[in-house]
C-alpha positions in Angstrom: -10.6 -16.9 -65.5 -11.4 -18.6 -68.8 -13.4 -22.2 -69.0 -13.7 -24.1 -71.4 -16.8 -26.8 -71.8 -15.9 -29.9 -73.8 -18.6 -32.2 -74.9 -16.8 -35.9 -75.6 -17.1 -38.8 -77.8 -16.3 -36.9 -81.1 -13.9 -38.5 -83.9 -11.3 -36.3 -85.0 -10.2 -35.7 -88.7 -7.4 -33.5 -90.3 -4.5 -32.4 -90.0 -2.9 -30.5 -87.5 0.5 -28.4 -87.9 2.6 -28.2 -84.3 3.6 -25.2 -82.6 6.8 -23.9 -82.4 8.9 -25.3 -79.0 7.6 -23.6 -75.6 11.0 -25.0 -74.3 13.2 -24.1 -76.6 11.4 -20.5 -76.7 12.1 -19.7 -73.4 15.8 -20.4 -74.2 16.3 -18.8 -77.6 14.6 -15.5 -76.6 16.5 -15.2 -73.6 19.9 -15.0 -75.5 18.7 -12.2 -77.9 19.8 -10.1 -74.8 23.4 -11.2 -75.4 24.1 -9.2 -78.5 23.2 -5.6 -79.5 22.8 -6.7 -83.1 19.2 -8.1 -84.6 18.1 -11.5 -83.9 15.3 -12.4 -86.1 13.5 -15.8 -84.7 10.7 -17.8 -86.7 8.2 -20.3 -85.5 7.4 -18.2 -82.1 4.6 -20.2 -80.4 1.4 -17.8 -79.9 1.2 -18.6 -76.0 1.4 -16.9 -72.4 4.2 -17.8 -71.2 6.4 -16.7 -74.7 4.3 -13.7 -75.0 5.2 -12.3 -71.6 8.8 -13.3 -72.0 8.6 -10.9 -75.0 7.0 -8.3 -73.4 9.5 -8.4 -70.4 12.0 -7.9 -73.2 10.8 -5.3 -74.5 10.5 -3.0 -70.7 14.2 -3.9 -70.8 14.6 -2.0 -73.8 14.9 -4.8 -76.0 13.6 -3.6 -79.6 10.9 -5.7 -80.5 9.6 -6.0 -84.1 6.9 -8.4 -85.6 8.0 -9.2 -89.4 6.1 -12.6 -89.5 2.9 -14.6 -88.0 5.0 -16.3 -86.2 8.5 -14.3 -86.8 10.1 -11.7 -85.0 12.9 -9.4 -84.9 15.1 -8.4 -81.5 18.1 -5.7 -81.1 19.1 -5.5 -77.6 21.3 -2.7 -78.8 19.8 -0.5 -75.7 19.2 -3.2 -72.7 18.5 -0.9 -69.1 19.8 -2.7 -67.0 18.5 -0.2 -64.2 15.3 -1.7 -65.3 16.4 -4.9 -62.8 15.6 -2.8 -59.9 12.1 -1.4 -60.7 9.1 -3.4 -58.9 7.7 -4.0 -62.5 10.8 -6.1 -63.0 10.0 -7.4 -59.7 6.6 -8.8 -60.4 6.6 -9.4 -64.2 10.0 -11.5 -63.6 8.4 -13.4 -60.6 5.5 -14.6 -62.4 7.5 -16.6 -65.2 9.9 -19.4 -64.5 11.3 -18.5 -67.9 12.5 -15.5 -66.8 15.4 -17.0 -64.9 17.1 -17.8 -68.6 18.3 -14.0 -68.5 20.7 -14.5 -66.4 23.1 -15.8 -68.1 23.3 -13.3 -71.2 23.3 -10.7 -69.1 26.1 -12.0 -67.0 28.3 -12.5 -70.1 27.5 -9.3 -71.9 27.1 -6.8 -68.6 28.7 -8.3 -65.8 25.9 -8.3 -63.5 22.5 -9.6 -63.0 19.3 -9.5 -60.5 15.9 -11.9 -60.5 13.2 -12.4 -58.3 12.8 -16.1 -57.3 10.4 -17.3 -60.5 7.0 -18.4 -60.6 5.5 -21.2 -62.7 3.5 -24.7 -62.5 2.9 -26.0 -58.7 4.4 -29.5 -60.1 6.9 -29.6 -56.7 9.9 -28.1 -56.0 11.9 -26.7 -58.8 15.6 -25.8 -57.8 17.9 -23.5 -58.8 21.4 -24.5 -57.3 22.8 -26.1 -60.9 22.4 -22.1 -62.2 24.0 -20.8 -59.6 26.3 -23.3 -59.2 27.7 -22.9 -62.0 27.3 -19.5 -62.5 29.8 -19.7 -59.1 32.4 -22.2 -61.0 33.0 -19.3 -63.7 33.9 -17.0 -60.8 30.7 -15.3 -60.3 29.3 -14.2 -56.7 25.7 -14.0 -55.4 23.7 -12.4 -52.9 19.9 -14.3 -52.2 17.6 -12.1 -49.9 15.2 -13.8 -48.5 13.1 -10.6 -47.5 12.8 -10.1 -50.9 13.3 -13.3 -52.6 15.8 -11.6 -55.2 18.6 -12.9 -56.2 21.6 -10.5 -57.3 24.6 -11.7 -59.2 28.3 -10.0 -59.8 30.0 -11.4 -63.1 32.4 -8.6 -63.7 35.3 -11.4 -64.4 33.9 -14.9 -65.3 36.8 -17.2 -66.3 36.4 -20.1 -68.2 36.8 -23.7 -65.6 35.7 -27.1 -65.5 32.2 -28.0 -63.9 30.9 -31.0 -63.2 27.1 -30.1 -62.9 25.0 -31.6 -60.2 22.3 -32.5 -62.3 21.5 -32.5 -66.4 19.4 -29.5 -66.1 17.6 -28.4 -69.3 17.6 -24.6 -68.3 20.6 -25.1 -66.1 22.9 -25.9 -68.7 21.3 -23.4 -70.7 22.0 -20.9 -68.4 25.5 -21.7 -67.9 26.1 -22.0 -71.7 25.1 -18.3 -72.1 27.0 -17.2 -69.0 30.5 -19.0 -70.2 30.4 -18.0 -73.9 31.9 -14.6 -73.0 33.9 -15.8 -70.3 38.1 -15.7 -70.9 39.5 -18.9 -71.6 38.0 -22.1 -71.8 35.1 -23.9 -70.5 34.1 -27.4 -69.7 30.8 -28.3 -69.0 30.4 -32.3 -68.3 26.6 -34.0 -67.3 25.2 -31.3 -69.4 21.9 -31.5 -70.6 21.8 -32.5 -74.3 18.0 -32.3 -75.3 17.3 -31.1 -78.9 16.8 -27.7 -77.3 20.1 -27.3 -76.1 21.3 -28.6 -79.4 19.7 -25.6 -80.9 20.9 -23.0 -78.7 24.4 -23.8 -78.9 23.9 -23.7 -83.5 21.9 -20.3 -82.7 25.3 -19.2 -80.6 27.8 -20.8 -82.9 26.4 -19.1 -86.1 26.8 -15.7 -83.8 30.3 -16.6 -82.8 30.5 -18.6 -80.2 32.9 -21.3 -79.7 31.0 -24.3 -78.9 31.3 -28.0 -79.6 30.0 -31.6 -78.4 27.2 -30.5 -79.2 24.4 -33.4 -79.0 26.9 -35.0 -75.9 27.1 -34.3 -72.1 30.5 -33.1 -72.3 30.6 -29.2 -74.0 33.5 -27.3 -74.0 33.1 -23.6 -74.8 36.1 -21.4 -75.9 35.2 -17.9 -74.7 34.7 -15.5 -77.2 34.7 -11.4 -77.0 31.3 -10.6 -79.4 28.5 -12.1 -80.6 27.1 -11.0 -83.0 23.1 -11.4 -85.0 21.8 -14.1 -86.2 18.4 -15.8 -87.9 16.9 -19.1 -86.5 14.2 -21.5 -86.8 12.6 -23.1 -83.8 11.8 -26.9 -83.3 8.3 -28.1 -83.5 6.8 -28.8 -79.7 7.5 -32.3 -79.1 5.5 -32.3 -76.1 2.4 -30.9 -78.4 3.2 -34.1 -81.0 3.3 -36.3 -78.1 0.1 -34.5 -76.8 -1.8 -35.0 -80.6 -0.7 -38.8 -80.7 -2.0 -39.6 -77.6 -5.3 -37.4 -78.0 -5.5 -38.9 -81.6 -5.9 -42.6 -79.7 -8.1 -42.0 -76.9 -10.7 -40.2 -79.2 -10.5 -43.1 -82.3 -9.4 -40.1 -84.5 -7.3 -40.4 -87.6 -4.8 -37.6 -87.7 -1.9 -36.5 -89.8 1.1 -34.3 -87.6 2.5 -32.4 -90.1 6.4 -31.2 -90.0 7.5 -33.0 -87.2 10.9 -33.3 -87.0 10.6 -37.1 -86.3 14.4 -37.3 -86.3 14.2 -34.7 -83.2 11.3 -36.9 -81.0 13.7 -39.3 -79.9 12.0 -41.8 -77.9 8.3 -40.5 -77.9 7.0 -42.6 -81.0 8.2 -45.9 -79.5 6.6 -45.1 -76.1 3.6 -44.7 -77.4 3.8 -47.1 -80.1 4.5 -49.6 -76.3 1.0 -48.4 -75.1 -0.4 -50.2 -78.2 -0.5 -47.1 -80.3 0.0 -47.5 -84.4 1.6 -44.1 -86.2 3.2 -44.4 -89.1 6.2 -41.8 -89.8 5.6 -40.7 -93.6 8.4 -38.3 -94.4 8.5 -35.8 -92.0 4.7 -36.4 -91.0 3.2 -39.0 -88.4 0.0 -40.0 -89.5 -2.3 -42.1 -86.4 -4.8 -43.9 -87.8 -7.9 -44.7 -85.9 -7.7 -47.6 -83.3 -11.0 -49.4 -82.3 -8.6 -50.7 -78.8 -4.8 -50.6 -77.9 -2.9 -52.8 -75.8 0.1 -52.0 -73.7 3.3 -54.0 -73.9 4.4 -56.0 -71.3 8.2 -56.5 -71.0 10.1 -59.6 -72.3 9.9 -61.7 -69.6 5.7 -60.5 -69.3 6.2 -58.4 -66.3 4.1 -54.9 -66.0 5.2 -52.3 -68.3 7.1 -49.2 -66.7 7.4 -46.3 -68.0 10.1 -43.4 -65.9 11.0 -40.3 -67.3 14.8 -39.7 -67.5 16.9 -36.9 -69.1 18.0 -37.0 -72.6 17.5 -39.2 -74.7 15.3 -40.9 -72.1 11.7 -40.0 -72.2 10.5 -36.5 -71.5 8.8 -35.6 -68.1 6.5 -33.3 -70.0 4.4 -36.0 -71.4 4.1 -38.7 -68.7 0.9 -37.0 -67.7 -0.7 -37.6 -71.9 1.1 -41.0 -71.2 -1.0 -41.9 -68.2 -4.5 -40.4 -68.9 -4.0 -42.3 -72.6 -3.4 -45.4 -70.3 -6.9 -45.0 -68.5 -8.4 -46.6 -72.3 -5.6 -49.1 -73.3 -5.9 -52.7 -72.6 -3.4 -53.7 -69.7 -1.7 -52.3 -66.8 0.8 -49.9 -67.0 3.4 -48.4 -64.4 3.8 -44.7 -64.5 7.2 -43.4 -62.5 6.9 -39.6 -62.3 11.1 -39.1 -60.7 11.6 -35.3 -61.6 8.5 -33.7 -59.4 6.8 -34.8 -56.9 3.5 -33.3 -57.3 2.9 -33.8 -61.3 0.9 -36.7 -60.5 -1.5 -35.5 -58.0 -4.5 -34.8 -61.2 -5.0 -38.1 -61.2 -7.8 -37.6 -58.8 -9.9 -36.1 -61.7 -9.3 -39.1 -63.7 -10.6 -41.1 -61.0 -13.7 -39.0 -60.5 -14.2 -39.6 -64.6 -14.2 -43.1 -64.1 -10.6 -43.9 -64.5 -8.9 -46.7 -62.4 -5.5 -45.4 -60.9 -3.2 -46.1 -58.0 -1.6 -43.7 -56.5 0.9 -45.6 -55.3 2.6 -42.2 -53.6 3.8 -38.8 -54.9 5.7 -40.8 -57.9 4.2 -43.6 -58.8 0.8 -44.5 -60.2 -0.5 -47.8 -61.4 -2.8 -47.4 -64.6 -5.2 -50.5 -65.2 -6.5 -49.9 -68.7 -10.5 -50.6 -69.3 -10.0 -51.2 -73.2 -13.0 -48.9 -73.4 -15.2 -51.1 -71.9 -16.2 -48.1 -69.4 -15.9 -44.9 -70.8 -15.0 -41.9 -69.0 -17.2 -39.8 -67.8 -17.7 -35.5 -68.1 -17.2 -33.7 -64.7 -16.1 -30.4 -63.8 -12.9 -29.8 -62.9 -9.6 -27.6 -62.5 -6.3 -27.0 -64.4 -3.6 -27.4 -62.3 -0.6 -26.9 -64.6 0.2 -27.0 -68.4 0.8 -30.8 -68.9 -2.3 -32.0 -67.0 -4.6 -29.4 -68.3 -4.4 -31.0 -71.6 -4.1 -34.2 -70.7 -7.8 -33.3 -68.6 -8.5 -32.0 -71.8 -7.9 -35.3 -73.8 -9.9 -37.3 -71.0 -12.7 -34.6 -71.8 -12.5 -35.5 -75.0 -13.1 -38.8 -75.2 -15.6 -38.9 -72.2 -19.4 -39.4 -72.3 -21.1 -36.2 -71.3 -19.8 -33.2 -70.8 -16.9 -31.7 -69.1 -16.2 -28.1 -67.8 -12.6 -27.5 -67.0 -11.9 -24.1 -65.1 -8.3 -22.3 -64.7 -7.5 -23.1 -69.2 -5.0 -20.3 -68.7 -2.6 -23.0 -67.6 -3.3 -24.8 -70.6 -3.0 -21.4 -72.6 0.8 -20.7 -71.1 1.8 -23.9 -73.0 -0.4 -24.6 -75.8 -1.4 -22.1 -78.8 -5.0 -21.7 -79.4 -5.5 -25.3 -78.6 -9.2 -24.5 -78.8 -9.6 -23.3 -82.4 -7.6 -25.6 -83.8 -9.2 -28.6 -82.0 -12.3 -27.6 -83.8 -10.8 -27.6 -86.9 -10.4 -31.1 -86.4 -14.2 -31.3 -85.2 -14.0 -31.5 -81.4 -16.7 -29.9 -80.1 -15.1 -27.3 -77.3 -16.3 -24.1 -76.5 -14.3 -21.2 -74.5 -15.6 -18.7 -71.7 -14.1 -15.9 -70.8 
């Protein structure tokens, strides 16, 4: 188990180039399986979660070839799909909630498919139902046994229908985009996710054949297509890492340039935190944060406390309401934070009250944030990662803290974020790793 030891109260300079998108990784590298010509992918992200994803790829006989630092090249030209019953499979696919994404490429291309019920961050429960829900809509059957916890799928004939899906699942839709591509006739897809990241997959699919289009909207219809065939693409910068360096970048007093950040893909996340009190400027494609002495959250019109929910696309991401709140801990004001997707993402908030912070927890949703304007710095403790998001956001407390901190269990932070160590030093925070 890796630690790292964080001594705060260090002003950042630089600039810092984001990582490629952890989200839309999981996605892209899923659907190299539904074509047995190349796929060549660039701006990979260096991190756990991608890197076993890849290497679960390649035990199913996926070719894998590195022809960049952060490029790669896949031919699924000789998938096993025997592999699905080996105990491997088993416990390799179980330890990666990503892993569910191959579902549907290998339900449009083979006609079958098996998974274990996937792992991931204890953030509360995490359904599956819109997959195989819709997966059911196109004419698919399943079997879940619960002795086992595997899930096996029949697709021999998926036919193209109208779904109305339960909820706008990210990797739902996803899954039922790849699944429908190949199905006969056409399909309708309504309350579909729309994030940038499904916006990619459904270019990356078009450009192999696919027959896709609202794309950007709720409402996709898909025309089913026989082939697919190989393709290049380019991956989004993180957004969650951009909103991760804005908010680190004011809690420390650091000025910081994010370069190549596809501002016109953030959506809201400058203007949420620009409502904690936050200045960025957007120059070009870059968002430089200057340094900040204080910030003050926004009130609404009418001066009542500021709220800020999570909400699918193009409302704000759940991913970053955790950097929201621990930035929060340092603003001037009071601040509202309504966690509505899981119902254990908040529960690190007890470490920011050990460091000094003063939060609420009004229950397993809501917390109340009363800002100190810096009047009473944090302060270094030991403490755990519990998942990706509040690892870092631990991380930024560290940070800015008086002392030192030691945070235990950084491979959570490592599934998400690449070499967030090194290249915080090269910014001059002063963090050291153990293995």
């Amino acid at each position: 188990m890796a630690t790292f030891t964080v001594h705060g109260g260090s002003r950042l300079q630089g600039e810092i180039v984001p990582q490629g998108a952890k989200n839309e990784a999981l996605q892209i590298l899923c659907a190299v399986l539904i074509t047995p010509e190349p796929v060549t992918i660039h701006k990979i992200p260096d991190i756990r979660d991608v890197n076993k994803l890849i290497e679960l790829l390649g035990d199913m006989g996926v070719q894998v070839e590195k022809v960049g630092e952060e490029s790669y090249r896949f031919t699924a030209a000789n998938v096993d799909v025997t592999y699905l019953e080996s105990p491997e499979f088993k416990q390799k696919a179980a330890s990666l909630r990503g892993s569910i994404m191959i579902l549907g490429p290998l339900l449009a291309r083979f006609g079958k498919g098996k998974i274990p019920k996937p792992g991931g961050d204890k953030i509360g429960r995490r359904r599956l139902d819109t997959h195989f829900l819709g997966f059911q809509k196109l004419g698919a059957r399943f079997d879940y046994d619960s002795s086992d916890s595997f899930y096996t799928i029949d697709a021999s004939d998926l036919r193209g229908t109208y779904m109305l899906l339960d909820e706008a699942s990210v990797t739902g839709t996803a899954n039922v985009l790849l699944s429908a591509v190949m199905a006969k006739g056409k399909t309708t897809i309504y309350n579909a996710a729309c994030e940038p990241y499904i916006q990619q997959l459904c270019k990356m699919l078009n450009r192999m054949g696919a027959k896709i289009s609202g794309i950007g909207s709720n409402l996709l219809t898909i025309e089913g297509v026989e082939y697919l065939g190989g393709t290049e693409h380019t991956m989004l910068p993180d957004m969650i890492e951009i909103g991760s360096f804005i908010g680190m970048a004011a809690m420390t007093q650091s000025e910081i340039t994010i370069k190549d950040a596809r501002v016109d893909q953030l959506g809201m996340i400058p203007d949420i935190f620009r409502r904690l009190g936050i200045k960025l400027e957007i120059r070009g494609d870059d968002i430089f944060v200057p340094a900040q002495e204080s910030y003050e959250i926004e009130t609404f019109i009418d001066g009542s406390i500021m709220t800020i929910a999570d909400a699918p696309w193009p409302g704000f991401t759940p991913d970053l309401l955790s950097i929201v709140l621990v930035v929060a801990t340092q603003a001037k004001g009071t601040v509202l934070i309504h966690q509505k997707m899981f119902e254990s993402r908040l529960f690190f908030v007890d470490k920011l009250i050990d460091m000094g912070a003063q939060i609420i927890l009004c229950d397993p949703h809501r917390a109340t944030v009363i800002g100190l304007d810096r009047k009473q710095p944090l302060r270094g403790i030991s403490m755990t990662s519990p998942d990706i998001r509040a690892g870092v956001s631990l991380l930024i407390a560290a940070m800015s803290a008086s002392g030192t901190s030691t945070i235990y269990n950084v491979e959570q932070i490592d599934r998400g974020y690449q070499h967030i160590d090194k290249r915080l030093r090269a910014l001059g925070a002063r963090i050291e790793r153990e293995e």
